[in-house]
N, C-alpha and C positions, 0 to 999 in steps of 0.2 A: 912144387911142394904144396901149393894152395889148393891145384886142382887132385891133389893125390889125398887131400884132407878133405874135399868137401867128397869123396868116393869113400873114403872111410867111415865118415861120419852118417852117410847116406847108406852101408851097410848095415852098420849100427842099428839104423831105425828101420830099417825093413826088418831085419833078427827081431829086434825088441817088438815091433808090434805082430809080428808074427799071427800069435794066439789071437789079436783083436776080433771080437766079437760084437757084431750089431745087433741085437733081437731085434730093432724095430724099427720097420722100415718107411717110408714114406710114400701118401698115396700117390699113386701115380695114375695119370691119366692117358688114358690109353685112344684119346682120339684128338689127331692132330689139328693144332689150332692154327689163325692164320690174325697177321695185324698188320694194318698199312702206318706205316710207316712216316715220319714230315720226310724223308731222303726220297720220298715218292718213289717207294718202291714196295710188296706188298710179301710181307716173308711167314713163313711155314716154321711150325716150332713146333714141340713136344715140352710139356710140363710134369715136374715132379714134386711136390712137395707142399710144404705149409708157409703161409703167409709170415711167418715170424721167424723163416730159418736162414742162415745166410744165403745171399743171393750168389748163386753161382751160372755163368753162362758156358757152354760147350760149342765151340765152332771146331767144325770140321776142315776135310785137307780139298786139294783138287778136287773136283767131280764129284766129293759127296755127301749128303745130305744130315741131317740130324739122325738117322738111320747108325751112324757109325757110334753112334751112344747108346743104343736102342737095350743092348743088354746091361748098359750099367746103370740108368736111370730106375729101373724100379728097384737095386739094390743098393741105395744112397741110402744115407744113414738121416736120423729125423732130426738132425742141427740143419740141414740145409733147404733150400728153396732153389731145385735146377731146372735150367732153360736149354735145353738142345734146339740152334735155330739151322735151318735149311736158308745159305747164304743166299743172296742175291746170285740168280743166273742159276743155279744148284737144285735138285728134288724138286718138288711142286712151288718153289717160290717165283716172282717174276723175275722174268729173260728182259732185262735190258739191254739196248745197243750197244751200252757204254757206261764206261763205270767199274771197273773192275780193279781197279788199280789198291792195295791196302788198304788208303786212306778212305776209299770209300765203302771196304767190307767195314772199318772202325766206323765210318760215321753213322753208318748202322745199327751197330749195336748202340753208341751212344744215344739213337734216338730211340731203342729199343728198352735200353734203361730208364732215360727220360720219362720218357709214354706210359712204362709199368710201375712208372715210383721207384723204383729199387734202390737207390743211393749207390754208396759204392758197392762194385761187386770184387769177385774172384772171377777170373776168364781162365778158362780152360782152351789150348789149342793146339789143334793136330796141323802137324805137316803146314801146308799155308796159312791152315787156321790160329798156327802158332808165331807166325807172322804180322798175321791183324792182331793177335791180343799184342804185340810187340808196339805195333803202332798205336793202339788204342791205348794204352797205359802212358804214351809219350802225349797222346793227341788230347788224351781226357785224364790228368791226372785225378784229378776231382770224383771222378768218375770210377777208381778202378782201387781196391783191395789188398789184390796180389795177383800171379801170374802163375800157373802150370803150363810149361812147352812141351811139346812132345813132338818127339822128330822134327827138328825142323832149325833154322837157324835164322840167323840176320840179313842175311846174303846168300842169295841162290846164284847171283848172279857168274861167281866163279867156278860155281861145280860142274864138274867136266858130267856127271853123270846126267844130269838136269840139261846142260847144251844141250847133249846130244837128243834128249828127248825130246828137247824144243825142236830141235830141226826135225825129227821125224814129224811132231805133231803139226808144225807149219805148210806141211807136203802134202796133208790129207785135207779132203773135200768132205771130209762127214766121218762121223765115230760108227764105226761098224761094234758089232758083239765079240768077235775073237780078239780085237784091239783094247776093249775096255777088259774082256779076262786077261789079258795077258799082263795087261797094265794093273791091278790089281792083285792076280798072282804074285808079280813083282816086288807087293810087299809080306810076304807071309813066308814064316820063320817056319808055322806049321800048319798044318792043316785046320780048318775053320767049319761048322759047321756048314754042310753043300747050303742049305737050307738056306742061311745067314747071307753065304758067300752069292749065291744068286740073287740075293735082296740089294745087296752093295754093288753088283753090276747091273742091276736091273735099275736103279738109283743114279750111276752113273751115265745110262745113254738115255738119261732127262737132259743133262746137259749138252747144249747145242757146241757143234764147232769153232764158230765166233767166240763162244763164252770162253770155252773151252784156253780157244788159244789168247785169248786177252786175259783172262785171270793168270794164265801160266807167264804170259809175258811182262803182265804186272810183279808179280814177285820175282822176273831175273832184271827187271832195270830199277829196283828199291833196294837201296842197300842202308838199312837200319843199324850199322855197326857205332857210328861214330856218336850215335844219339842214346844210346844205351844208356849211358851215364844219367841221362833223366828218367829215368825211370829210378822212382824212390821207395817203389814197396818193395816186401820176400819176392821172390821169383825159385822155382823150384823147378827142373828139368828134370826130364824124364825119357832115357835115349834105350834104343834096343841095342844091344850086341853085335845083331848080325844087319845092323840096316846099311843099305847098298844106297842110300840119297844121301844122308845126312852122317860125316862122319863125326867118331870120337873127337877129332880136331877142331872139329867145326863148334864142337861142344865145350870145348876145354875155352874158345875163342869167346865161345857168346855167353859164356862166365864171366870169363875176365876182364869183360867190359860194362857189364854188372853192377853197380853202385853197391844194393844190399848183397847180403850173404847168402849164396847159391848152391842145391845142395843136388850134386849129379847122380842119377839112378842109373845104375849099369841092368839094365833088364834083362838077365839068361834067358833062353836065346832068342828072344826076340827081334823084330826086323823092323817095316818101315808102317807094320798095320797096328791100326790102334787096337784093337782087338786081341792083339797077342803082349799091349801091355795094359790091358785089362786089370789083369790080380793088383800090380802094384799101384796102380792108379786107386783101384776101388780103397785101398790100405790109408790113401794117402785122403782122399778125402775123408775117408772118416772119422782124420783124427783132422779134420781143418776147426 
């Protein structure tokens, strides 16, 4: 009944804001920056906005980079101040040996925040990236806002779909190009700009094999379900329809363990790429 009310109520405001209109946008800067880090480690970002707008940060999923924001950042609304970083291991940021584990994509950003003044932020997170804002809001309450998930859950460690990927990705010697389209592919509901779509695989065979399979083996031995409860901000989910990773169940799960009130977006028909939940995301921030 709960999860079938926070889906109604989460209709509601998609209907209602509908019509929302931003005239005015935030400048954005169009050449990517780069800042080392105390986690000693040296990360790639993209910025948007003005020094006085909420701070919001965007981490992306496996293998890719600040790039999977790329067309939402110059149409953010002028309340916010956004940060799309290229994780650790990920796009031109540095390839460490080791490290890959959640807690260390969160101690990143925390030093990310730290470093730029920000105070608390909002984290935005795709797919794994919805992972680390999981840990990050347990690891830095201090530190954190609120929460947008997108595709993704507490636990990957039981998804038959994600095994079995692991096992394929554990078999390979190097990330070839028909591996990373195919794996890409994999998340789209529809068709994406070729233009875009080439940028996101060309983004993913930056990341090396090693990285590759340690960041993916980090979020199937983390299972963040039981720690849920500490988390004290809104947290707001945002799942596609037709996504083959992460199901509706898995959604209804990482509600329910939820502390504050969690409001689920059924995205027609979208799947597991962020891109195809673009529209309602770009809705939801601009009324943050």
């Amino acid at each position: 009944m709960k999860s079938k009310l926070a889906i109604t109520v989460a209709l509601l405001y998609i209907i209602s804001n509908a019509s929302f209109a931003q005239k005015k946008r935030l400048t954005f800067i169009k050449q990517e920056q780069s800042i080392a880090l105390s986690t000693g480690v040296n990360l790639k970002f993209m910025e948007s906005g003005t020094s006085n707008g909420t701070p919001v940060i965007f981490l992306h999923g496996l293998s890719d980079s600040w790039h999977s924001f790329e067309n939402i950042l110059p149409m953010l609304p002028t309340t916010l101040h956004a940060y799309a970083i290229s994780q650790r291991g990920h796009g031109n940021s540095d390839k460490q040996a080791s490290g890959y584990l959640p807690k260390d994509f969160a101690a990143d950003v925390a030093a990310f925040v730290k470093q730029k003044h920000l105070g608390k932020i909002v984290v935005v997170g795709h797919s794994m990236g919805g992972m680390v804002a999981q840990q990050f809001a347990i690891d830095y309450p201090q530190l954190t806002k609120g929460l947008i998930l997108i595709d993704t859950d507490a636990s990957f460690g039981d998804n038959t779909v994600v095994q079995d990927f692991l096992k394929e990705t554990l078999s390979l010697e190097n990330i070839d190009r028909k591996f990373m389209e195919d794996f890409q592919n994999s998340t789209l509901a529809n068709n994406i700009d070729p233009v875009y779509f080439e940028t996101v695989v060309n983004e993913g065979m930056k990341t090396p094999i090693p990285v590759f399979k340690a960041a993916l083996l980090g979020i199937m031995d983390v299972d963040l379900t039981s720690r849920l409860k500490e988390i004290q901000v809104p947290v707001l989910i945002l799942w596609g329809e037709k996504d083959l990773i992460c199901s509706i169940q898995d959604q209804y799960l990482l509600a329910h363990h939820l502390k504050n009130p969690t409001l689920l977006l059924i995205n027609k028909p979208a799947m597991h790429c962020i891109g195809n939940n673009r529209k309602n995301l770009l809705m939801i921030l601009r009324r943050l």
